[in-house]
N, C-alpha and C positions, 0 to 999 in steps of 0.2 A: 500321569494319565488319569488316575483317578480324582484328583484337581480341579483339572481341564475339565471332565464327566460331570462334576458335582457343579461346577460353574453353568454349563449349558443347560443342564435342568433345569437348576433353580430360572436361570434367565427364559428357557422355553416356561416355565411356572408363570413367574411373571406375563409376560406375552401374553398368555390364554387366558388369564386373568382379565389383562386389561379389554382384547378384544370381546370375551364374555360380556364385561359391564357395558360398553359401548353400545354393542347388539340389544342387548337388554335397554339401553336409554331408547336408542334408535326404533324401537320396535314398541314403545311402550303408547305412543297415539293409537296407534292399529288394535289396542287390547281396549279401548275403552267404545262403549257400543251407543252412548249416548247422544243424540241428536245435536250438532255444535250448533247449525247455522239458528242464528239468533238469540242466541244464549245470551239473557239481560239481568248484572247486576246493580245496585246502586252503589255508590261510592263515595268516600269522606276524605279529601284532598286539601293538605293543609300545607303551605309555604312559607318561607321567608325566602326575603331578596335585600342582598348587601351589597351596593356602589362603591368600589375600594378606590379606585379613579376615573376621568373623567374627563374629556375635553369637547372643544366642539363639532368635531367629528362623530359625536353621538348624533347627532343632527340628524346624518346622513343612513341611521339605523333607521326603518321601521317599527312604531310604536314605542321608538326609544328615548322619544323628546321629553318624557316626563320625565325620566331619572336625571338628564340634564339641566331643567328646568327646578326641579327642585331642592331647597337646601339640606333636606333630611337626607339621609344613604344609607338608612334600614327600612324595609319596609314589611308588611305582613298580612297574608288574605288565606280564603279557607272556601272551601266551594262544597255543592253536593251534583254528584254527577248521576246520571246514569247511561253504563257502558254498553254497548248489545255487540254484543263479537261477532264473527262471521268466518265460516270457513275459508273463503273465497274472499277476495278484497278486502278494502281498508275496513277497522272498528269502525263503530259510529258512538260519541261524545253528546250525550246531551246535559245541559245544566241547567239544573232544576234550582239550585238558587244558589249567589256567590257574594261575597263581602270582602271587602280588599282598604288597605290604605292607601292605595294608587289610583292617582285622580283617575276620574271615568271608570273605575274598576277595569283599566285598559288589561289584555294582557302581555307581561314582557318578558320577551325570549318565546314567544309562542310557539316553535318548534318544539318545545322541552313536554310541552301535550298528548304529542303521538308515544314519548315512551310511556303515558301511564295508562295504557291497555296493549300491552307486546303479544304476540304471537310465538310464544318462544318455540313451537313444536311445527311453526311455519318453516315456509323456506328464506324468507324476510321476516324481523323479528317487529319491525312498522312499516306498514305498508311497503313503497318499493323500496325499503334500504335497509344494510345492517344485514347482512350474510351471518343466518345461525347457525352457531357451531352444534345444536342439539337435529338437526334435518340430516338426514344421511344424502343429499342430493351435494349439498356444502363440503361434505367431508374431504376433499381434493385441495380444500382452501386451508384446513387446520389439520396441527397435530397436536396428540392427548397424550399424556402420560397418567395414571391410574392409581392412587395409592390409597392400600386397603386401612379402614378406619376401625370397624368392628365385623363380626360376623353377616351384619345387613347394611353397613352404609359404607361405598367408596369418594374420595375426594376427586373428580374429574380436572387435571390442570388442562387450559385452552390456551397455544399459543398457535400467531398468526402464521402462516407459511410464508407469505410476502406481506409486508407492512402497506398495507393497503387500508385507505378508508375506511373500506365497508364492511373490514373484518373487525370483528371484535378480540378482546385477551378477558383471562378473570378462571373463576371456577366455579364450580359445584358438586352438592352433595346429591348423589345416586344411592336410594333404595336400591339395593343389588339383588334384590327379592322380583320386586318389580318391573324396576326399569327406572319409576320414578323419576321426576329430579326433584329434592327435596327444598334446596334453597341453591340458590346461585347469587353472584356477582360479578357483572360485565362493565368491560371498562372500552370507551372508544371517544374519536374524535370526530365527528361531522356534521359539517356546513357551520364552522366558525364555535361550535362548544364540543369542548371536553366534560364529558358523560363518566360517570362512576354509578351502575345500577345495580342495586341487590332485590332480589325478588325472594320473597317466603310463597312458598306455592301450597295448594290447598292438598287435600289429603284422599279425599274421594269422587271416586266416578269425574263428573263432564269440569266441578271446580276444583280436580289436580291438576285440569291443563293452564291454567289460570291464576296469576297468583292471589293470594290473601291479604299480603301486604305489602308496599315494594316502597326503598330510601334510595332517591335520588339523590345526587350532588352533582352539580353543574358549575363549568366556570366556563363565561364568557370573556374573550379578549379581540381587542379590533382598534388597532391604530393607537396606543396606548392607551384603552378604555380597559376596563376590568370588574366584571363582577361577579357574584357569585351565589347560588342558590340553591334551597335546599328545599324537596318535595317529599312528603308522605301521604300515601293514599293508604285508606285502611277500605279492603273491597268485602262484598258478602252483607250488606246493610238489609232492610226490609225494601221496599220495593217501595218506592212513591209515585202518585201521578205526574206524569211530563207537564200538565197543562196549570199547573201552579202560578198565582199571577201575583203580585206583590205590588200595593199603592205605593211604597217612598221604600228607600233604602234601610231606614230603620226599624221596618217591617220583615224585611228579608233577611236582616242583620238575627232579628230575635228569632224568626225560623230555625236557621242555621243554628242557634244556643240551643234550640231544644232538640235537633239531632244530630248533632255531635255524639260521636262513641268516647270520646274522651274531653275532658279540658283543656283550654290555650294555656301553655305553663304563663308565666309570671312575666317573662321578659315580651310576649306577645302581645299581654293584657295592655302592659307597658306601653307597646307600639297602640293599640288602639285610641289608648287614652291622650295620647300625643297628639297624633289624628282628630280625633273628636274636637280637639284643644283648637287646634289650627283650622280649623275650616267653621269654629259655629262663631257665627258675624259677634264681630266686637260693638256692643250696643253701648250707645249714650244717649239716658233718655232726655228729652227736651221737655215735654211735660208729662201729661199722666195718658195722652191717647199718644202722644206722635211718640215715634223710635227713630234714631238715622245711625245706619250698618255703617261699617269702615267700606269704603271701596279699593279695590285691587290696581295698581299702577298701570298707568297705561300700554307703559314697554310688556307689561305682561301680559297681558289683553293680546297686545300686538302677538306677540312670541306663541302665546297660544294658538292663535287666530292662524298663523302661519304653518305651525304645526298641525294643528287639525285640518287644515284643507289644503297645505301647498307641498307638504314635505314627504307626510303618511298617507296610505290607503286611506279612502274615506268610503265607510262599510257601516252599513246598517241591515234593519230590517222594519219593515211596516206592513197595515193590514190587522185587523181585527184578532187576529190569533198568529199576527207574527207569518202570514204565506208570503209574504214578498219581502225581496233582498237585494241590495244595490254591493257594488266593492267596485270601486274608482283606484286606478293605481295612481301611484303621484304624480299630481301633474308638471311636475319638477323635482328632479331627480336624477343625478349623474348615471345612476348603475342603471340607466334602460336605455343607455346609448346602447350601439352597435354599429359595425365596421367590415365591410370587404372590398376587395379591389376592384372590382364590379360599382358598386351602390356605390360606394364611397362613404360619409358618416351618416348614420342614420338615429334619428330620435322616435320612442311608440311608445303609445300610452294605451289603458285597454278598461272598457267601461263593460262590467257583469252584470245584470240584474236579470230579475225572473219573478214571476207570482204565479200561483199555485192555488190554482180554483177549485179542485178534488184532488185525489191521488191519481188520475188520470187526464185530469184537462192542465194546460199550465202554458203560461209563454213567456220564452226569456231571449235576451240576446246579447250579444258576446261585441259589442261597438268596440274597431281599433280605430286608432289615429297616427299617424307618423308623417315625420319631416325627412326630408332627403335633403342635406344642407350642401351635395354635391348638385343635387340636380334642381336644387330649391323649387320642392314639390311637397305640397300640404294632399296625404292622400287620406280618404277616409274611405271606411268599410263598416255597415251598416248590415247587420243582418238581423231579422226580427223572425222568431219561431211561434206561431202557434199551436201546439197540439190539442188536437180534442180526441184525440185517443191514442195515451203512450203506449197502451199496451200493444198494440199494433203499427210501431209509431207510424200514426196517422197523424200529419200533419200539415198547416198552412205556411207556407215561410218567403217572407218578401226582402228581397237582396238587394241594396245600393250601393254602389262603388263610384268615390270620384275623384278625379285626379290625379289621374294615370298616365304618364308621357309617353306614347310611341312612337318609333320612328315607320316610316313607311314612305318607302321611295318608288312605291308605285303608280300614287297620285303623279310625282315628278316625271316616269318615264314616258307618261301617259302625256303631259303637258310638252315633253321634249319632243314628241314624233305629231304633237300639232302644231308648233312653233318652230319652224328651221330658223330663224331669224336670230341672229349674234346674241345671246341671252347670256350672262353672267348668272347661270344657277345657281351656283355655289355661295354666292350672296345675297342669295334671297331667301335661305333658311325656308324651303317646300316640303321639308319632308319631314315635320315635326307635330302633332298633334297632342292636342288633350283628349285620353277618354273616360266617356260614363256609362255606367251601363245600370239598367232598372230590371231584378226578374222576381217574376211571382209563381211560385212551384207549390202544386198539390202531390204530396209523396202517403201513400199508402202501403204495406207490409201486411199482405195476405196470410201468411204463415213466415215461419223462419228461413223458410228457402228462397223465399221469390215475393219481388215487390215490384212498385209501379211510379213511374213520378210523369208528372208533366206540367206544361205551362208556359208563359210567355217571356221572351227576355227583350227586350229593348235597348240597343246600343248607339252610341254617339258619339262620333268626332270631332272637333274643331280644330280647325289650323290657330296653330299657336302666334305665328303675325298675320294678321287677316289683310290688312292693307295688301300685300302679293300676291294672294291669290284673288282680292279685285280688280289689280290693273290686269289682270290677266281673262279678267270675265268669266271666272271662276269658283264656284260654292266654295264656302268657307263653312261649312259645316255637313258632315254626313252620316246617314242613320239607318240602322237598318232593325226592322220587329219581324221576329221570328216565334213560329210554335216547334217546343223543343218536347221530345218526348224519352223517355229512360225506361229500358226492361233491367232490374239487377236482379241477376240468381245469386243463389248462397249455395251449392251443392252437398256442402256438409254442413248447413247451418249457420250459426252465430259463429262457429270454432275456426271455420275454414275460410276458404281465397271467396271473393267478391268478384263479383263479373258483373258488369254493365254496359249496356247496349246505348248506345245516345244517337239521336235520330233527329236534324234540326233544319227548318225551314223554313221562309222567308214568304211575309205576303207578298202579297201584288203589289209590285212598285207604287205608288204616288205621284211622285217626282224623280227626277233625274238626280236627286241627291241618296234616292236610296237605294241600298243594296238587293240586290239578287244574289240568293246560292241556295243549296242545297249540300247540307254537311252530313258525315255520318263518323261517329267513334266507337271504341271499343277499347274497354282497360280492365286488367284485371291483378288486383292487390291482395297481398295477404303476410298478416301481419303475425309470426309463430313466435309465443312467448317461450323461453325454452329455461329450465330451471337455474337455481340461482344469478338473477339479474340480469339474465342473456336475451337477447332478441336476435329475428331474423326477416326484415321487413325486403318483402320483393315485393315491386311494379312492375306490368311492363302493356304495353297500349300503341294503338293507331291512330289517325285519323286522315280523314281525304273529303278534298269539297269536289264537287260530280258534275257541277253545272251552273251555266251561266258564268262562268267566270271572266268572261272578258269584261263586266261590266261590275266587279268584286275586287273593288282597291283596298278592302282592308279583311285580311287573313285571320281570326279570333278561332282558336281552338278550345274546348271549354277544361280539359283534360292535360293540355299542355299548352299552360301560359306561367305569363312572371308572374312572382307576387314581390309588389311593391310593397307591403310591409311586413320586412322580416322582422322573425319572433327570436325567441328562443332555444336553447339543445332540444326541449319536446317539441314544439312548435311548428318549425319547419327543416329541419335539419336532415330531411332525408327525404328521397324521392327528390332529388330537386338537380339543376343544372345549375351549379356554382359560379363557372366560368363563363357559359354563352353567354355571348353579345346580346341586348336586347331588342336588336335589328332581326334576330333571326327565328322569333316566337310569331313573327306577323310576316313573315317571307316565301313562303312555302304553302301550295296545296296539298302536301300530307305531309305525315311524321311517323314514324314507327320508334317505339324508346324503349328503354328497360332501366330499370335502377334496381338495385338493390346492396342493400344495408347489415352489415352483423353489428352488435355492439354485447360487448360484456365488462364487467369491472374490474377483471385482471384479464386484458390481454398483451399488450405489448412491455411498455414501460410502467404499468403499474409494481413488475417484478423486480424492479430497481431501489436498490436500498435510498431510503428519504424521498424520491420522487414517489413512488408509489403513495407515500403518506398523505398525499396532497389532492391525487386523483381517484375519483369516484366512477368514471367509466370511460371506455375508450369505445372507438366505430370505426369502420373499413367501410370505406363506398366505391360502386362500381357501377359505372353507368356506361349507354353505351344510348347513339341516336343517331335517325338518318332522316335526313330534309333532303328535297329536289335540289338545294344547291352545296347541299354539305351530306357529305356522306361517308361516314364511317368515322363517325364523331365518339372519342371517348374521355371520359371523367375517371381519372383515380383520387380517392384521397383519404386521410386519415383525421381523426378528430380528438378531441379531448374533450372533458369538463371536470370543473374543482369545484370549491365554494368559491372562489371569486367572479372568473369567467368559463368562458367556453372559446375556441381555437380549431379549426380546423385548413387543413394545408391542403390541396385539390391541383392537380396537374391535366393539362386539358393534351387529350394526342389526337390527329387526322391522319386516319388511315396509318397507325403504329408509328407516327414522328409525332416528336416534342411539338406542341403550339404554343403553350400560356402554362404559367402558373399563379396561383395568386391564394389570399388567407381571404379566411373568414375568421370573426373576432366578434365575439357580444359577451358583454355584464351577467354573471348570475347569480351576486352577490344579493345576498336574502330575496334573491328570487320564491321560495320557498317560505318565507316569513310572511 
């Protein structure tokens, strides 16, 4: 008995121990008083990068064409950053000057970026990924065991609870005084590298939360590619100006030599001089003024050519001090297919730019492009923003969409009940059209609660074979310009649901080709971020046309339509109708809908030994919708996403019986690169 006694102590000793220290970690953000948001260090960031294999499958990486391309397979670069952290949202990285043996000073594995400013005492350790085991919100995901090192420092061990992506393994040393964490080491695998991070963290007030110095090691692998790199940041430098400009690369090169905290050891130098070797032109002079350079082969010219603009992002920036910015996704590229039993195969490409006239004027716009190689339809989407006052975003924005295939068989019903005459409809393809639509929106935001938009939209039809609706002495094309007007409340602000009022009306006919109506909607979204990686995205909306309808062949809700170019798991994957037919978005004088979405990183199958390893978050969808001719329409389904793709399953029921099922399927593969 007394065995037994002396066992449970000690073990209750333990216990209180470890939970003590924990507390003590968990609670040690809350004890520091100093201001985080915008907290700006500078920073001295030194790499190497080693090519162990290799094939042409690199190709198909983003910004990976030059390790393929070239014969070396060590490479080496050194940058000067400066970090500005942020309570709230992603850090922000600025590079004040960078030198590299990688042509273009490209960068490669560009993910490997966001670990060098982590958030360790966040609920995400970079931006949205990577579940901290130091946030007591996470602690559900991990368990610790505690082992005491001296009178002030414990060793915290972190293993994962389900082998999940987004958790991290590793350890660290806890100030048991404080709470501290003195130094750590985390180890994880996501979106194609396996990560080994150690962080030395600072020692007082706002730069304990922060590390000092932190050793990367990465290994990248994909389709028998393999490489491997190694990152040191030394943080806490003197502060330099952002706006630093540099005439040639050999200018920037000797900056960086004079503020370096330490020297390039001996094997870097090594890499430099190699570098320097190979790239300054092989001269033979012909007399005493002329020179003539070796020139570079043509297939590599080619291969580059190809690579810079057919394969990778093509991403800049221009403008006198650097305000404007372009980023062109590839305009070939397997991994921006996508796939449902709906659409069928879908190809999208997606054009960013923006310039920046103050910190409050700016205009950028977000151009997509995609193929529908079932429905062979070239669709584009054009939107152009102007603001001239973000701070209320006050803004001008002109929208063009074209390309859009509807079906509408109400031109048809309408030609059936004035032709009794023996008519073979069914082979005369009436109920098919192209549309376009042009709108131009002035939106203003009075305060945080309540805002205002309005302005014109302009929409157009054409019959897809026009010759049939000739013989039939019938327009082949129809249009209708409307003034659209929008109230949105915010009732809690930024934080809370969105309600909006849409109010939309049609001038005075023209001609017999244009429409008459009078629409009215009503929707209201809201999007609850809830701690560790969780959401909870609800919509739910009406709409109903009031008048004139006998003379309204084509049904356009601005709230509840398709979108012919799907995106993404961010993009479009929620709030949306997976299964309906696309017959029944232009069928109906109203709609009343609801969706709503959860998604987290361990919900279902994440908790499955080796699957979980692969997926980064899982979502539950639940929709429900009722048209004039479909009523009691509903959507269930479930989704995934990895580093490869994204997958979701969706079962369509009418009035509580089975109808349809069918996937949805898109590439996410360096989606994020």
């Amino acid at each position: 008995m007394f065995f037994v006694i002396c066992i449970n102590v000690g073990m209750d000793g333990k216990d209180t121990y470890r939970v003590f220290v924990i507390q003590k970690m968990y609670n040690y953000f809350s004890t520091i008083d100093t201001l985080l948001e915008g907290y700006k260090t500078t920073s001295y960031l030194n790499y190497q990068i080693k090519t162990d294999k290799k094939n042409i499958t690199l190709l198909g990486v983003p910004s990976m064409y030059t390790f393929y391309n070239e014969d070396r397979n060590e490479f080496v670069g050194e940058a000067l950053l400066q970090f500005t952290f942020h309570t709230k949202g992603e850090n922000e990285a600025h590079v004040i000057a960078r030198s590299s043996t990688i042509r273009h000073h490209r960068r490669m594995i560009p993910n490997l970026y966001d670990y060098l400013s982590p958030n360790i005492y966040s609920t995400t350790l970079i931006s949205d990924q990577l579940l901290s085991p130091f946030n007591r919100r996470n602690r559900h995901f991990y368990k610790f065991e505690v082992k005491k090192l001296d009178e002030s420092r414990a060793r915290l061990e972190i293993r994962r609870k389900a082998p999940n992506t987004q958790a991290v393994r590793g350890h660290a040393i806890i100030d048991t005084s404080t709470g501290r964490i003195v130094s750590c080491l985390l180890s994880c695998e996501y979106d194609m590298v396996a990560i080994e991070a150690s962080f030395d963290m600072g020692e007082n007030g706002i730069q304990s939360l922060y590390p000092k110095h932190s050793h990367i090691k990465a290994k990248f692998t994909f389709m028998g590619n393999r490489m491997r790199a190694i990152y040191d940041t030394t943080y806490g430098l003197p502060l330099l100006s952002d706006s630093i400009t540099f005439q040639s690369d050999e200018e920037e090169r000797a900056f960086l030599e004079r503020h370096r905290p330490y020297s390039l050891n001996a094997f870097q130098e090594g890499l430099y001089e190699e570098y320097d070797s190979l790239n300054r032109p092989a001269e033979t002079p012909i007399s005493d003024t002329l020179i003539v350079s070796e020139k570079k082969p043509f297939h590599r010219k080619l291969w580059n050519f190809i690579s810079d603009n057919v394969i990778h992002h093509i991403n800049g920036r221009f403008g006198h001090e650097s305000q404007g910015y372009y980023r062109l996704s590839p305009p070939l590229n397997p991994f921006y297919l996508s796939y449902s039993g709906r659409r069928g195969l879908h190809y999208r490409t997606k054009l960013r730019w923006g310039y920046e006239f103050t910190s409050n004027r700016e205009i950028n716009s977000v151009v997509k492009i995609g193929y529908s190689f079932k429905q062979k339809q070239l669709l584009i989407n054009i939107p152009v923003v102007f603001y001239f006052d973000k701070k209320n975003n006050g803004y001008v924005k002109y929208h063009f969409i074209n390309g859009e295939r509807v079906t509408n068989t109400t031109v048809l019903e309408k030609l059936k009940e004035e032709h009794t005459d023996s008519i073979n409809w069914d082979a005369m393809d009436l109920d098919y059209f192209k549309h376009s639509e042009s709108i131009f929106m002035l939106h203003y935001d009075f305060n945080p609660y309540w805002g205002v938009e309005s302005g014109i939209i302009n929409n157009q039809w054409s019959a897809i074979i026009d010759k049939n609706f000739e013989t039939l002495d019938k327009p082949t094309r129809y249009h209708a310009t409307s003034w659209v007007g929008i109230l949105t409340l915010r009732p809690w602000g930024w934080k809370g649901p969105i309600l909006t009022f849409n109010y939309e009306r049609t001038f005075k006919s023209l001609s017999k080709k244009s429409m008459n109506f009078e629409k009215w909607e009503i929707d209201c979204s809201y999007l609850k971020r809830l701690p560790s990686l969780r959401s909870l995205s609800i919509r739910a909306g009406a709409g109903l046309y009031t008048s004139n309808m006998e003379k309204n062949y084509f049904l356009e809700f601005n709230n509840f339509s398709n979108n012919y170019i799907p995106g993404g798991w961010n993009d479009d994957w929620s709030g949306e109708f997976e299964l309906l037919h696309d017959n029944w978005y232009n069928s109906s004088k109203y709609y009343i809908r609801s969706n709503m979405t959860y998604e987290s990183p361990m919900l279902l199958l994440s908790w499955i030994p080796y699957v979980g390893n692969v997926i980064e978050k899982e979502r539950l969808y639940f929709s429900v919708l009722n048209l004039s001719h479909l009523s009691h329409y509903c959507e269930l389904g479930y989704g995934i996403t990895n580093r490869v793709f994204s997958m979701g399953v969706f079962a369509g029921l009418k009035r509580g019986a089975y109808q349809s099922i069918g996937i949805k399927f898109g590439f996410e593969l360096f989606e994020k690169w």
